[in-house]
LUMTOR-743654 format. One record per residue (C-alpha): residue in one letter; y, z, x negated. Coordinates in steps of 0.1 Angstrom, whole numbers, plus 5000, padded with zeros to 4 digits. Layout:
AYZX ...
This chain:
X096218500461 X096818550498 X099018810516 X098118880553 X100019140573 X097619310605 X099519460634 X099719430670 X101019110692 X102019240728 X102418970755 X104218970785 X102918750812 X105018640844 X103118490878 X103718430914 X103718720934 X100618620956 X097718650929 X099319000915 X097219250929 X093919050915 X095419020882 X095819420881 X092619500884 X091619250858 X094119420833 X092719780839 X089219690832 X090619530801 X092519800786 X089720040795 X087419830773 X089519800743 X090220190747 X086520240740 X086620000716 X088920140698 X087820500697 X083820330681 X085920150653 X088120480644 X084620680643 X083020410625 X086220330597 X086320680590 X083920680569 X084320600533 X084820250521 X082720260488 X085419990471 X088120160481 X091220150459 X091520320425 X093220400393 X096720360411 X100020330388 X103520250398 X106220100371 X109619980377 X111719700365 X115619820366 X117019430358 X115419260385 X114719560406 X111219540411 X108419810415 X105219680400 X101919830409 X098519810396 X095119930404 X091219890400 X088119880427 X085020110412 X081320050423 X081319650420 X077919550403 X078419380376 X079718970378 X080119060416 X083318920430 X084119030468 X087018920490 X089119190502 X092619280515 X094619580503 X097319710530 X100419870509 X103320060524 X106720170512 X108820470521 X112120570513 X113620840506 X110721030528 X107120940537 X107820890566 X110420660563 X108320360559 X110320020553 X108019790538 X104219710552 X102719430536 X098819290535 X097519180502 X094718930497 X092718860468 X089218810449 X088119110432 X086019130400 X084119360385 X086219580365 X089519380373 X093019530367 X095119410402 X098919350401 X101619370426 X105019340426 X107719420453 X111719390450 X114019620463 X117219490483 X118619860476 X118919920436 X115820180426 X118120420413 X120020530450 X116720680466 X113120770461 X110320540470 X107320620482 X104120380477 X100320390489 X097720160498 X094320110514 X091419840513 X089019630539 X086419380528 X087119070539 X084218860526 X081618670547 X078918790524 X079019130539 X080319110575 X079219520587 X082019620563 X085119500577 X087019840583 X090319990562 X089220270536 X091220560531 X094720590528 X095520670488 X097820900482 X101920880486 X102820740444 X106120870445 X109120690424 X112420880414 X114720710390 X117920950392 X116021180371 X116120930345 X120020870347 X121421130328 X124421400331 X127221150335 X129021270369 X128920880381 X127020620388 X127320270397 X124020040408 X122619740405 X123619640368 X124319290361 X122519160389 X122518760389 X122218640425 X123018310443 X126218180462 X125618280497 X122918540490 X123318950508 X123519190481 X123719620485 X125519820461 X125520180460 X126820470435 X125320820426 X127521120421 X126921450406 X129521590427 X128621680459 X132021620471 X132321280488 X135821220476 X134720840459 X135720540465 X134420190456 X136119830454 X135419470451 X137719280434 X140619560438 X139919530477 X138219860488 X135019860508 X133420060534 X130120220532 X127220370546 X126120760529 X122320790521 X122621150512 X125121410499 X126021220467 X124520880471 X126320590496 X125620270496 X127719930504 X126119570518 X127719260509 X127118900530 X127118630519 X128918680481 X131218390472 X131918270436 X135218370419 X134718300381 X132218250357 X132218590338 X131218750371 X132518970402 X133919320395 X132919590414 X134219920406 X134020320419 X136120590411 X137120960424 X139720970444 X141321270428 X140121250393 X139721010364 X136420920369 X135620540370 X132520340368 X131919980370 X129419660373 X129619300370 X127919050397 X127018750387 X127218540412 X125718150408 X126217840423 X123017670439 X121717510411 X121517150427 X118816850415 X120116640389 X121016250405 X120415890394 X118015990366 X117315660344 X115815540313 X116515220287 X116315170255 X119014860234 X116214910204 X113014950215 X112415240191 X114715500211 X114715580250 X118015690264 X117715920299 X121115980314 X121616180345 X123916380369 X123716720370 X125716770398 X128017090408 X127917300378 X126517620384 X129417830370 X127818060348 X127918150311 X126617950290 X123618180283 X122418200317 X123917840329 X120817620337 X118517450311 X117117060313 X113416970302 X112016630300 X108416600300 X105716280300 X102416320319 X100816010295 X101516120258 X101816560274 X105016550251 X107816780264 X111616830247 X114317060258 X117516850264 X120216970243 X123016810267 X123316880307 X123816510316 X121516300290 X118716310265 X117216070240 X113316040236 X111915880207 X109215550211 X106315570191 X105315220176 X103114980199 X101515340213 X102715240252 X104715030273 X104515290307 X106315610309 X106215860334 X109016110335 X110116450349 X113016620344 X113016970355 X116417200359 X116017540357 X118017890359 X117518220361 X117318190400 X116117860410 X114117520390 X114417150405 X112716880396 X112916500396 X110416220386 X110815850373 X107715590363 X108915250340 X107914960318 X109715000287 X110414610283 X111914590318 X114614870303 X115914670277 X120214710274 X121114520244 X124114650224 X127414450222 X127914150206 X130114200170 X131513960146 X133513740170 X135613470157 X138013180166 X138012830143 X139412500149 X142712660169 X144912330180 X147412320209 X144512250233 X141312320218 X139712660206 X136212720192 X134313070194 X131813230174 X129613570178 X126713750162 X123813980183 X121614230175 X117814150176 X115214300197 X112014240184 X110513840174 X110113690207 X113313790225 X116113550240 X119513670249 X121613550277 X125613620268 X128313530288 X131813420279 X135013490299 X138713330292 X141713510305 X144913330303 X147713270326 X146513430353 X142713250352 X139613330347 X137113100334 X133113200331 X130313050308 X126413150304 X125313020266 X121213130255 X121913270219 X119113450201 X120813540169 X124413340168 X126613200198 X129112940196 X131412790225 X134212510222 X137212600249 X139312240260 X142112200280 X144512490269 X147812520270 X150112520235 X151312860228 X149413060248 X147713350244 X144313380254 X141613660258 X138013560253 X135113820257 X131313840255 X128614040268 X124713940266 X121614070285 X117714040285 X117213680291 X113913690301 X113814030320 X117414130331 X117814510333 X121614560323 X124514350305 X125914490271 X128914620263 X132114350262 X133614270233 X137214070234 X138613890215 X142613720218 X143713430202 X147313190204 X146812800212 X149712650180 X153012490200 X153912150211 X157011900223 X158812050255 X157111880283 X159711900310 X163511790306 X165812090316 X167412150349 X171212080343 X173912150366 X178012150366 X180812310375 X184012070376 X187412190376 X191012040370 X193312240350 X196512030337 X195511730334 X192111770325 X188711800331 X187012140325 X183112080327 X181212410330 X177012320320 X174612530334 X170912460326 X168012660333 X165312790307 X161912630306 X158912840319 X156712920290 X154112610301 X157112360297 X158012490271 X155012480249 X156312730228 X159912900216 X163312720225 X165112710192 X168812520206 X170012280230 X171011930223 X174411830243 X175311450239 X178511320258 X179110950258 X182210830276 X180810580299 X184610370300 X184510330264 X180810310255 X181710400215 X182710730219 X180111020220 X180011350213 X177011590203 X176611950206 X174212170196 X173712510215 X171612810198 X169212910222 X168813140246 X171913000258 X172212900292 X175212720293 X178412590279 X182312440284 X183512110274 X186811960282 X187111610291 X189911390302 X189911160339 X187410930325 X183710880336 X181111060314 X177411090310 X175911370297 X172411380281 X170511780275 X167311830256 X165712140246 X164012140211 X161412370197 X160012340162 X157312040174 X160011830192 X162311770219 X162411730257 X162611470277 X166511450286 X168411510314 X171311270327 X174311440346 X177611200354 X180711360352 X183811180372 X187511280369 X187811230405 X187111580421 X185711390453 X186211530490 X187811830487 X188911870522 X185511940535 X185612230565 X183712540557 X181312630584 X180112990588 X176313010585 X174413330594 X171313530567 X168513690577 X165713910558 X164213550545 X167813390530 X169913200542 X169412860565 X171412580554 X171012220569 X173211920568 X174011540583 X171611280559 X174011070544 X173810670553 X173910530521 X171410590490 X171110910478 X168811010450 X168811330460 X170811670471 X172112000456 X173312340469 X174312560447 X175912920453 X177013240430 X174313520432 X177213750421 X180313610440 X182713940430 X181713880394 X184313640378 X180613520353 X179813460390 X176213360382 X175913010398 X172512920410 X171412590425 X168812410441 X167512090435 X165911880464 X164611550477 X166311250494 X164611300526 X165311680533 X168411770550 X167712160553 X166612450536 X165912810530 X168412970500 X166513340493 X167813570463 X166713900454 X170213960443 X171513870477 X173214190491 X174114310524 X178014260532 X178514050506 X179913700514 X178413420499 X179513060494 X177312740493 X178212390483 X176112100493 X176411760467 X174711440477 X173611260444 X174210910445 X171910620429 X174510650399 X173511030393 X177111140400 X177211450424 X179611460455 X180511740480 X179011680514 X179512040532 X180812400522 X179012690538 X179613030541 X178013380553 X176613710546 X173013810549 X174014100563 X177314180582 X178614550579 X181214690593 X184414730579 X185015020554 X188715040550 X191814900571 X194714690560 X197514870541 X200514800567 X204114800558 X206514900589 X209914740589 X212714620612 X212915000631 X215115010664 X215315240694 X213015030710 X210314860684 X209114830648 X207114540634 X203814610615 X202714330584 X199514390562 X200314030547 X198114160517 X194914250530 X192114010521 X189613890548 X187513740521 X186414020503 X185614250538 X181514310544 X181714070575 X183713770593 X187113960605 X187513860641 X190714050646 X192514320647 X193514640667 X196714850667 X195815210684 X199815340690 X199615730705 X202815860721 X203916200738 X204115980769 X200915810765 X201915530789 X200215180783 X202614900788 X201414530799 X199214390772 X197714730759 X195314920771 X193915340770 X191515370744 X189915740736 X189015790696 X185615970686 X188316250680 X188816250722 X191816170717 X193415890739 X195915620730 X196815290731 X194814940720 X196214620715 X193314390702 X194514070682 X192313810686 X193413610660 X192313710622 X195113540603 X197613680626 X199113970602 X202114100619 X202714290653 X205814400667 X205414710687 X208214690714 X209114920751 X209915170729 X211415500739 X214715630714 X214315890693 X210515950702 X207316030680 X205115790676 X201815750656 X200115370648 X196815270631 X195514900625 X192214820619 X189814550617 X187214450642 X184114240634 X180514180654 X179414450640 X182414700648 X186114800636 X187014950605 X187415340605 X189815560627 X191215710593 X194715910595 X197515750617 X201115680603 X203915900620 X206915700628 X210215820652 X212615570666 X216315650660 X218715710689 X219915410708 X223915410697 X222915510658 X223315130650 X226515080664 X228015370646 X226415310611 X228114980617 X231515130623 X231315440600 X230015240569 X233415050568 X235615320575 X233815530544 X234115270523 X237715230529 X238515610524 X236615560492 X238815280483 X241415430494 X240715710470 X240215540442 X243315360444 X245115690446 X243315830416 X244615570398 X248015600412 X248216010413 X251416020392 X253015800413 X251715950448 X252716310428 X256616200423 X256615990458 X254916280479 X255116590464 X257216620430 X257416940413 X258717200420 X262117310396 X261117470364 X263417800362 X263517800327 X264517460324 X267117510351 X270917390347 X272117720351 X271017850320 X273117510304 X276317710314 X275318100301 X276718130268 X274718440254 X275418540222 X273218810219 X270218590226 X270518220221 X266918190233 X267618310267 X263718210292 X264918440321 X267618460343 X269418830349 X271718900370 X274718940353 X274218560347 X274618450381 X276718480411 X274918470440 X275818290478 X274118560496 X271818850500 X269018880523 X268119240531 X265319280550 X263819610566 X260019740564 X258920070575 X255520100568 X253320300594 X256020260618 X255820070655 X259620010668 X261319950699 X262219620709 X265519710706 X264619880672 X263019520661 X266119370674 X268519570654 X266419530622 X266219150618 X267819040582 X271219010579 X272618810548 X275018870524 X276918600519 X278818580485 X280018240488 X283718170469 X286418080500 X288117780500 X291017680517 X290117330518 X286317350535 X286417290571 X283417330580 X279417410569 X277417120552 X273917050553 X271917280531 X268717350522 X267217710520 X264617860499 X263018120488 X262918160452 X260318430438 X261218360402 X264318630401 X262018880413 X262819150394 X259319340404 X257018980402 X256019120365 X253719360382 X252619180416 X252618900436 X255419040461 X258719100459 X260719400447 X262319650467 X265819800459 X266020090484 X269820070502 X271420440511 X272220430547 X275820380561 X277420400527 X280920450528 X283020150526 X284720320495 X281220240476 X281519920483 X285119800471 X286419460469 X285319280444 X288719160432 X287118900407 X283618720407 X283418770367 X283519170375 X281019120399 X277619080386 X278419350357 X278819560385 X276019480406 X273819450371 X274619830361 X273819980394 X270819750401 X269119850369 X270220210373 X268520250408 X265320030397 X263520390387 X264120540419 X262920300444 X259720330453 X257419970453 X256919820488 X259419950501 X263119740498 X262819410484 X265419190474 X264918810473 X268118570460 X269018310482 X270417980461 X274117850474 X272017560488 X270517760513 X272017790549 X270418030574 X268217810598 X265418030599 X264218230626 X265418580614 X269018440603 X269818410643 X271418760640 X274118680613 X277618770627 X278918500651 X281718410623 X280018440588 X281718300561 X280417880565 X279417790526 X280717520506 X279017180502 X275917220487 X275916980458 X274317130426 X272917460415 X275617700412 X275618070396 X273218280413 X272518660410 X271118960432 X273019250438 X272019610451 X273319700483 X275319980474 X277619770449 X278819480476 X281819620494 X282919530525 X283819210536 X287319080536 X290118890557 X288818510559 X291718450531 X290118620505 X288818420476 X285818660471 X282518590482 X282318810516 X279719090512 X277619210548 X276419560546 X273019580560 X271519930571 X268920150557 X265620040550 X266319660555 X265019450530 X267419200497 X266218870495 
């Protein structure tokens, strides 16, 4: 069946310019000649073509979208086939719309039904269709008939009519189409308002409107998104109606890879394959696999995608000639593959393997195989894994296999395996199968590797043994203890044996100063090691070596040292992987006479970590003795903290600075120094320092110390009583420890020591001094100030007689005669006159008995007694008599007797108490001691009455004013009374 489309070809032809006007005439005779042509065939061809199309139907398929159309061609004679070509076009939605023309070519029978079919990019249901055809004999036979019959008439296809009253439509249903492919969608509506809207995949899409209620979408190039299909969805925009499809959209269905065919049996064929990318669709319409042979015509449908099992008939045939075929809905792919069945042999894996005969060395294997058929060898190979080798053997077996393995190591475990293949055409190895088996144990092979540790602690010898464990080939299988024999070498009869459970790795015996040897075996449940010999000397050897600094790199640590002139046996370094831990961890390293360097690496080596090496020559005796010390880091760091300084001695003018406790052994590098940053208001450098500005920018002062053991500074040029602020750190290669806080120090004032030194005596004499006078109080009390006079234990009171109260406590009056009154004057709210003042000063009243034979006044003393106060029971102050002015002398008669007297002065005293107002006269006694020497007492009369010796306490009373009367001749034996005026105070 051949399709052949007619039409026109137009050609363009370009040429120089010279030749144009010949080539136009050429072309008008041309197209004059074809015009006539054409106008004989179209009279000719319109006649009718007497096989002209007939019998025309048009059916449609919704699913795959197809129109299929059939017809007949009347007036063949009977058995007659012709050659003709039917011209069909294809309108849509009008006639004259015409979108498809296509020529159809085929053989024609007599009384044949002709099919054609034609699928739709746009789903039938979104517009009409419109379909016709024509005819033209295209057969050799009958060459006068080559002309197009009559067009038939327009078939007309309408499948809305078909859809139903539902007020939406969506179109194509579950379409299956290829990643990649161009696909149109479109919807129907009932509505003819265009208020719809469609999405894919929630993402709304933009369309193109065939007519009032029909529009229509294009997708490119559809992608995949999920197995169960693409949703694509319309709804109205305003209402609630929705209508949906699914697209299913495929994956190119690719052609399966590395297709191949064996057989371990010879009865069954096993074809394994790749399918490739899946092709992401349900399992119903994923893609099938069929596997067919051209010899025998047999065919199977595989039931798996990646493999399938074909079944060998008995002695039929040895050649096969395969082809797989993949197939889906969309697309089918092929592949092909010829063979020899005996050249596909894979024989399964070998079974039953088995290990006899297992000794310390020696190991025998044993296997079974499956048969293949009478005349069939096997080659199998044999691999053993142990320890980190491989060995390979190739043994011909054709029903058992047996292989004897030698040289093994004791107590080892081993892994054998075999595989075996065709022997006499290879195709493929079988399967491995492993086996493991364990070599039994033997003696230790190697003596251990023993080292010491010597110290001296009172006296004695404390031996630390290290010793390394075997590796598992020394060992030749577990460790169970170690065997320890001493044997004192200066007495040959004494030894000692210890035994050490393993996994021990050392122990600690104490010996005295003589020479030992020590002998250590390890011992497993065969035998025991070969021993190793270690001397052990009381003498701790040179132990003044110099330590020399060494520095690490990435690869260890680069020790070397002088080669000793007399026999050595060999030489030892040993070091502490773990120096901070007190377990320490000592390692060592044994080497030969002749070398006199080498490399000490660690993975426990550390940066900023400071390591210690010894080096031991071993002398032909096997005693060990210390050539060199070395010392280093493998990597120096720079100081992390500073010394913890102490400041002491403090003047005006300096301080000294001592971190005597700060350990340059443990720091993270080799301390080179140190430097003391000082800052200061000033911020003046003296000789020796120099400016320095911190990461802070702040500047101070530096004073490097170049020696590390130097731990003490003394900061001096001071200023007195000034701020200052210090900091010492550290320096190394690699830098100086950190600028943490500084320490804030101020100097005292210049002349502060001098007077501490002179004020700390003086206070500790005052508090000497105190102390001795708190214990002496009494005595200072009586010697400085004694007490004063006790009223009621006065003398006085000795000489009253009172019988009306024997228990007299208080002094009246009436039971003293007074020396003297004082009356002094007060006006309250009152400024005087000088003369005023003058006039009021206190006059006194003396009352002193005469005496012919006193010549003259005494020495007396005067003072003030507030203890006869006859107002003190209310206040502190005195009372106040009030005195009437210028009383008349008849008020104050002569007292003719002092016994009289103070009745006298008692009655009126107590009578005017009530009418004298408080603060205003006061009356104060004056004892016969007293003598007027104060101030006031100037202003007695030139001549007052001179009192008596002053030897004891003698009567004493007060007396109002208005009772004393005048004062007498100097003969009289009365005390002589002065009348004071009014206002003036008694004292």
């Amino acid at each position: 069946m051949n399709v052949r489309k007619f039409g026109t070809n137009f050609y363009s032809f370009t040429r120089n310019p010279e030749p144009m006007a010949l080539f136009s005439v050429f072309q008008t005779t041309f197209l004059l000649a074809s015009l006539s042509l054409r106008t004989y065939q179209s009279e000719v061809w319109s006649e009718p073509l007497p096989w002209a199309p007939e019998s025309l139907k048009v059916s449609i398929n919704s699913t795959r979208q197809c129109l299929h159309l059939q017809w007949s061609v009347h007036n063949l004679a009977y058995h007659q086939e012709l050659k003709m070509v039917f011209q069909i076009e294809i309108s849509r939605i009008k006639t004259s719309n015409v979108i498809w023309v296509e020529d159809y070519s085929t053989t024609v029978k007599w009384n044949q039904v002709l099919h054609w079919s034609w699928e739709s990019k746009l789903p039938l249901e979104c517009a009409k269709h419109f379909l016709r055809m024509r005819s033209a004999v295209d057969d050799a036979k009958t060459p006068e008939q080559r002309f197009w019959s009559n067009w038939s008439s327009w078939e007309e296809v309408d499948v809305q009519n078909s859809l139903g009253h539902e007020p939406l439509f969506v179109f194509p249903k579950d379409k299956l189409v290829e990643e990649g492919s161009n696909v149109t969608i479109c919807y129907v509506s009932r509505s003819q308002q265009n208020n719809i809207s469609c999405y894919l995949e929630g993402v709304r899409m933009q369309g193109e409107q065939l007519g009032p209620n029909v529009s229509m979408f294009n997708l490119n190039h559809v992608a995949f998104i999920r197995e169960t299909g693409t949703n694509i969805y319309c709804k109205v925009d305003q209402g609630d109606g929705i209508k949906g499809i699914v697209l299913f959209v495929s994956k190119v269905l690719e052609e399966p890879k590395d297709f191949s065919c064996e057989t371990q049996d010879l009865m069954t064929l096993n074809c394994t394959w790749d399918p490739g990318r899946d092709t992401g669709l349900l399992k119903q319409l994923s893609q099938s696999y069929t596997l067919f042979e051209s010899f025998s015509g047999k065919k199977t449908l595989c039931k798996h995608k990646s493999w399938c099992s074909w079944q060998v008939a008995p002695q039929s045939q040895e050649t096969y000639n395969f082809t797989l075929t993949a197939e889906n809905y969309l697309r089918k792919r092929s592949v092909y593959l010829l063979f020899n069945l005996t050249h596909r042999v894979h024989p399964k894996a070998p079974f039953n393997v088995l290990f006899k005969n297992v000794s310390a060395t020696n190991a025998t294997m044993t296997w079974k195989v499956h048969t293949i058929g009478n005349y069939y060898t096997l080659l199998c190979q044999v691999d053993l894994y142990g320890e980190g080798k491989v060995t390979q053997h190739n043994i011909s077996v054709k029903v058992d296999g047996e292989h004897l393995f030698g040289g093994l190591e004791p107590d080892t475990q081993y892994m054998a395996q075999v595989r075996c293949a065709n022997a006499n055409r290879f195709w493929k190895w079988s399967e491995w199968t492993c086996q493991n088996f364990t070599t039994a144990e033997a003696a230790p092979s190697e003596a251990p590797d023993v080292w010491r540790n010597v110290k001296s602690v009172q006296g004695d010898c404390v031996v630390t043994l290290f010793w390394k464990p075997l590796s598992k080939l020394q060992a030749n299988g577990k460790i169970l203890f170690y065997n320890i024999v001493i044997e004192n070498l200066d007495r040959s009869s004494i030894s000692k044996l210890l035994s050490i459970p393993a996994p021990a790795n050392g122990t600690e015996v104490i010996l005295d100063q003589c020479l030992y040897q020590i002998h250590v075996t390890a011992n497993n449940s065969v035998g025991t090691s070969p021993a190793s010999v270690i001397i052990v000397s009381g003498d701790p050897g040179n132990t003044e070596v110099e330590e020399e600094r060494v520095k690490g790199t990435e690869d260890g640590f680069s020790l070397s040292w002088k080669p000793q002139p007399r026999n050595v046996t060999g030489y030892v370094v040993d070091w502490c992987d773990h120096p901070r831990d007190p377990l320490c961890d000592l390692q060592w390293k044994n080497l030969g006479p002749n070398t006199t360097s080498t490399v000490v690496s660690s993975g426990a080596f550390r940066p900023g970590v400071r390591y210690n090496f010894r080096i031991y020559g071993i002398s032909t005796e096997s005693v060990p003795y210390l050539l060199e010390k070395k010392t280093g880091y493998s990597q120096e760091l720079a100081p992390s903290d500073n010394p913890q300084v102490v400041m002491s001695n403090l003047t005006s003018h300096s301080f000294t600075l001592s971190w005597k406790d700060y350990s340059t052994e443990s720091q993270p590098s080799f301390i080179q120094g140190y430097h003391v940053y000082l800052k200061s208001k000033a911020g003046q450098c003296h000789s020796g320092w120099e400016k320095a500005v911190l990461s802070d920018d702040a500047v101070c002062c530096k004073y490097k110390i170049d020696n590390p053991k130097q731990k003490t500074f003394v900061v001096e040029n001071l200023q007195p009583e000034s701020f200052y602020e210090f900091l010492v750190t550290p320096y190394t290669s690699v830098g100086e420890g950190p600028h943490g806080a500084f320490t804030k120090v101020t100097t005292p004032d210049e002349y502060s020591p001098i007077l501490i030194r002179i004020i700390l005596p003086m206070v500790f004499c005052i508090l000497l001094l105190m102390i001795i006078c708190y214990l002496k109080s009494q005595w200072m009390k009586e010697k400085c100030y004694p007490d004063i006079p006790d009223p009621y234990k006065s003398s006085v009171l000795s000489l009253i007689k009172s019988k009306e109260n024997p228990r007299l406590t208080i002094m009246n009056i009436k039971d003293c005669v007074p020396d003297s009154i004082e009356v002094l004057n007060k006006q309250e709210g009152t400024r005087k006159s000088l003369t005023e003042t003058e006039s009021t000063k206190p006059t006194y009243l003396y009352l002193l008995p005469t005496e012919t034979s006193y010549s003259g006044p005494g020495p007396c003393i005067c003072f003030e007694n507030f203890t006869y106060n006859q107002a003190a029971s209310d206040s502190a102050s005195c009372g106040h008599v009030p005195v009437p002015p210028k009383a008349p002398p008849s008020q104050l008669g002569l007292l003719t007797s002092p016994e009289n007297l103070p009745k006298s002065l008692e009655k009126n005293y107590m009578n005017s108490l009530g009418e004298i107002p408080a603060g205003e006269t006061s009356l104060n006694y004056v004892s016969q001691l007293a003598s007027p020497t104060s101030g006031d007492k100037s202003s007695l009369p030139t001549n007052p009455p001179e009192p008596a010796l002053c030897s004891e306490y003698k009567m004493q009373m007060a007396i109002p004013l208005g009772l004393a009367s005048p004062p007498s001749s100097g003969s009289s034996s009365l005390s002589s009374i002065t009348l004071l005026e009014e206002g003036e105070h008694y004292h």
